[in-house]
C-alpha positions as CSV (number, residue, x, y, z in Angstrom):
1,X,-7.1,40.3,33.1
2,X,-7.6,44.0,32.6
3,X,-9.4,43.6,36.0
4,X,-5.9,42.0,38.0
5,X,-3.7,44.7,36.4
6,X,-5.6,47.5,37.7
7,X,-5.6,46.1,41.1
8,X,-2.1,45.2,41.2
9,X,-1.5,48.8,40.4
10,X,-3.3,49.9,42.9
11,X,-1.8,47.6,45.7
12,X,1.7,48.6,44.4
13,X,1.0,52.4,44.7
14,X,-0.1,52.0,48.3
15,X,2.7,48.4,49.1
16,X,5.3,50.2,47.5
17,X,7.1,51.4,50.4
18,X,7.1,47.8,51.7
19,X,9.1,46.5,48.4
20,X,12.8,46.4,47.6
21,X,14.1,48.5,45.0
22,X,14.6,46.1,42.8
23,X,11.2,44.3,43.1
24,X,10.1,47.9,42.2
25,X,12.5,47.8,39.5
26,X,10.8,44.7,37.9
27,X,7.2,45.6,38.2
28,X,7.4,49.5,37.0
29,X,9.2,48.0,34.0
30,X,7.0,45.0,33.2
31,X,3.9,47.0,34.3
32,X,4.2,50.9,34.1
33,X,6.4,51.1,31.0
34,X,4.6,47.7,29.4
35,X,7.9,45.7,28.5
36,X,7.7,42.4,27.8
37,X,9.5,39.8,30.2
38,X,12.4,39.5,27.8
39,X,13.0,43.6,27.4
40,X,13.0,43.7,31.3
41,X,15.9,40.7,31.3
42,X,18.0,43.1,28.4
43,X,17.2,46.2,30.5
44,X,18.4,44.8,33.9
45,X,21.3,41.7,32.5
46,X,19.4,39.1,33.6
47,X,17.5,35.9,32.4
48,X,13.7,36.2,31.1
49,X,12.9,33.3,33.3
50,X,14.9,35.6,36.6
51,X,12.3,38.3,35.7
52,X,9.2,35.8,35.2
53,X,10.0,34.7,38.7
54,X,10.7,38.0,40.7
55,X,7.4,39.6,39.3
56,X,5.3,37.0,40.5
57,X,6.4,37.0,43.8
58,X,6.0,40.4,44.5
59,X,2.2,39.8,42.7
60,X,2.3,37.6,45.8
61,X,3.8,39.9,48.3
62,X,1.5,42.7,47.4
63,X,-1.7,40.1,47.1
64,X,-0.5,39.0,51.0
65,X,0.0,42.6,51.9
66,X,-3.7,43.2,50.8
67,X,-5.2,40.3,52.9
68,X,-3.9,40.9,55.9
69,X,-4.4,45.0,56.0
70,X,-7.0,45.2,53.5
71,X,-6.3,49.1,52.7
72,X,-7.0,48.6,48.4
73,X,-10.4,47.5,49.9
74,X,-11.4,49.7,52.1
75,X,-10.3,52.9,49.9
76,X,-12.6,51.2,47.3
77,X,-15.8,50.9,49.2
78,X,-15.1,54.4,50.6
79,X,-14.8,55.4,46.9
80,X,-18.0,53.3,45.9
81,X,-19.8,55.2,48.6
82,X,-18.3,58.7,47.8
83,X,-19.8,58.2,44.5
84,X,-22.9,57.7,45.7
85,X,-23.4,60.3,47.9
86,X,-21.9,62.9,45.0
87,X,-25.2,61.4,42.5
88,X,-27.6,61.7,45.7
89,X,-30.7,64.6,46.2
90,X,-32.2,63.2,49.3
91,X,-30.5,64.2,52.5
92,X,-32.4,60.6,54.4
93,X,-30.2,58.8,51.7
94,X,-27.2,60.2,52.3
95,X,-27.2,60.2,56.1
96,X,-27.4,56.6,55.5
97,X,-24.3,56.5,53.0
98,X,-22.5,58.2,55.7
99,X,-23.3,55.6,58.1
100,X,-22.2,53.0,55.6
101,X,-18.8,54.9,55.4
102,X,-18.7,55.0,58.9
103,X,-18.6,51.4,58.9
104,X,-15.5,50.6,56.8
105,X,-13.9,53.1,58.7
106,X,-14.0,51.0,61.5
107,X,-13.5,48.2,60.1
């Protein structure tokens, strides 16, 4: 669960642009600020089940975004590899990593 937050955060900070301000709205509420589905209905006027509905289709939207351009995924593999050449000592090793980046970037 803690897992699916922290990637729908991500996808938001890089989708956000693509969203409506009130989809924004909704999911900074429920998800940056931690209110519960019935405190974002009393903070916007609207009903809990209103809310329930408009956050999980932009979980959706954001999810779709992700599939087709596939930028959360990328950024993490280059991160992965980062990592990996920051704990490295042999320079054969991280010639290779480099390749390996080389490799998402292109893809």
């Amino acid at each position: 669960m803690l897992e699916k937050m922290n990637q729908l955060n991500a996808m938001y900070d890089i989708y956000k642009p693509l969203l409506t301000d009130k989809q924004c709205e909704y999911i900074e509420l429920y998800y940056h600020e931690d209110l519960s589905l019935s405190e974002v209905a009393d903070e916007i006027g609207v009903s809990r089940n209103a809310v329930y509905d408009n956050i999980r289709r932009t979980e959706k939207l954001l999810i779709g975004y992700e599939e087709k351009l596939k930028i959360h995924e990328k950024a993490s593999k280059r991160q992965a590899i980062y990592n990996k050449i920051e704990s490295c000592t042999s320079d054969i090793t991280i010639l290779a990593l480099l390749d390996e980046l080389q490799v998402v970037e292109e893809s």
